[in-house]
N, C-alpha and C positions, 0 to 999 in steps of 0.2 A: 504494500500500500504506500502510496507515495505522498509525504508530509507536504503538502500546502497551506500548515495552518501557522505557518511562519511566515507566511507571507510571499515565500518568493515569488520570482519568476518562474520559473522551472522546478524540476521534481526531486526531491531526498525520499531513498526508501528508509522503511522501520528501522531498519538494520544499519545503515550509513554511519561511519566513527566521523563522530566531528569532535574538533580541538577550536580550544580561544588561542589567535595568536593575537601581534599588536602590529596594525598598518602602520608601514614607513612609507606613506607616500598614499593615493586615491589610488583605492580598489572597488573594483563596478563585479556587481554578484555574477554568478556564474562563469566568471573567467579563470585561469589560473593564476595562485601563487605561487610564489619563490620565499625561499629563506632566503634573507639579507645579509648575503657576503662583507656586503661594506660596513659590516654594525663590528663591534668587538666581543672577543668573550661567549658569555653565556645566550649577550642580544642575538648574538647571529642566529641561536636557535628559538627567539622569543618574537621577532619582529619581521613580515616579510613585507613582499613587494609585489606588481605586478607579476605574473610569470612570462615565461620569455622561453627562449627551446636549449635549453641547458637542465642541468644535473641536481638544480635546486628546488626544482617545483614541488611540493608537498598536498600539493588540494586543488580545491575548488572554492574558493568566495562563496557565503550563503549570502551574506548580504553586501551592502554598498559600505564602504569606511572611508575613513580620512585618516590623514595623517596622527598618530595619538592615540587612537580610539582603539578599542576590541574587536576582531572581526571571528566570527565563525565558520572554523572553515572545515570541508568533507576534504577526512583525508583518507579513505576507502569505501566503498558499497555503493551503493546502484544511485544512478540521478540522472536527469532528462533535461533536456532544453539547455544542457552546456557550450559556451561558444563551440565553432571550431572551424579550420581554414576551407572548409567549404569542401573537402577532397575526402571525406571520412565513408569508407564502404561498411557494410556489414559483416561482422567477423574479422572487421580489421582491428591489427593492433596500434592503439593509441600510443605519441610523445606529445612532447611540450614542443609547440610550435611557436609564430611570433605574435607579439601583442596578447599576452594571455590566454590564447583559442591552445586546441588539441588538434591535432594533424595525425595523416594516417603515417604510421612507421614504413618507412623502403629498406630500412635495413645500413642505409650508411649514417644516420646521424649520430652524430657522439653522445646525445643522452639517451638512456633508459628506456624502455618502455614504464607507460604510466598504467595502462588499462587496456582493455577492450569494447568493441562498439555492437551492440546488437542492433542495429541501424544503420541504416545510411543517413548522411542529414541532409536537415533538408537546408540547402544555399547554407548560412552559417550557424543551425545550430544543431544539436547532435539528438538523435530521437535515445535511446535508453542504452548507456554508457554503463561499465562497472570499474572503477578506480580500483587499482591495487594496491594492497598494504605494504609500502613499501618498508614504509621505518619499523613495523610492528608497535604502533604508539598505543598505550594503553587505553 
């Protein structure tokens, strides 16, 4: 069953692990984050950023932040209506692509796989996506 009584735009299943980080910078819901390389210390794991197609992305934005604030974010389990670069098949495996969206994996990018698509989307956004636990965050 997919939680809309949070408000989003798009869908979190039952089951979806969401974490509080802290935006460094305006995050718009459903795009990806990143941990914030440029922070020091312990920030770098407390504070993220827009996501981008590198090795840091950690989730999904539930909602919109600013700089400062709290944001909640899916960092594994099923959700819908995720940006993404417009190229995503079904049964493709999801990366972090550019400007916070998810792109379909070719196989030579330097980051990770994040997930999987059980949809195609439609122009840029993704019909029912599963995030994988990357970090095993509790």
């Amino acid at each position: 069953m997919l939680n809309n009584a949070l408000g989003l735009g798009f869908g979190a299943g039952a089951r979806t692990k969401v974490h509080v980080f802290i935006a460094n910078g305006t995050l718009v819901a459903g795009r990806t984050v990143s941990l914030d390389p440029a922070k020091t210390g312990e920030d770098r794991a407390r504070y993220v950023i827009e996501g981008g197609a590198d090795d840091y992305v950690v989730g999904v934005a539930l909602e919109a932040a600013t700089a400062g604030s709290e944001v909640r974010v899916a960092t594994a389990g099923y959700l819908t209506g995720v940006l993404t670069d417009g190229n995503v098949t079904a049964g493709g495996t999801l990366v972090a692509a550019a400007s916070g969206a998810l792109g379909l994996f070719a196989g030579t990018e330097s980051s990770r796989p994040l997930g999987v698509s059980f949809e195609a989307d439609s122009t840029t956004t993704s019909g029912g996506i599963f995030l994988f636990d990357l970090y095993g965050l509790p």
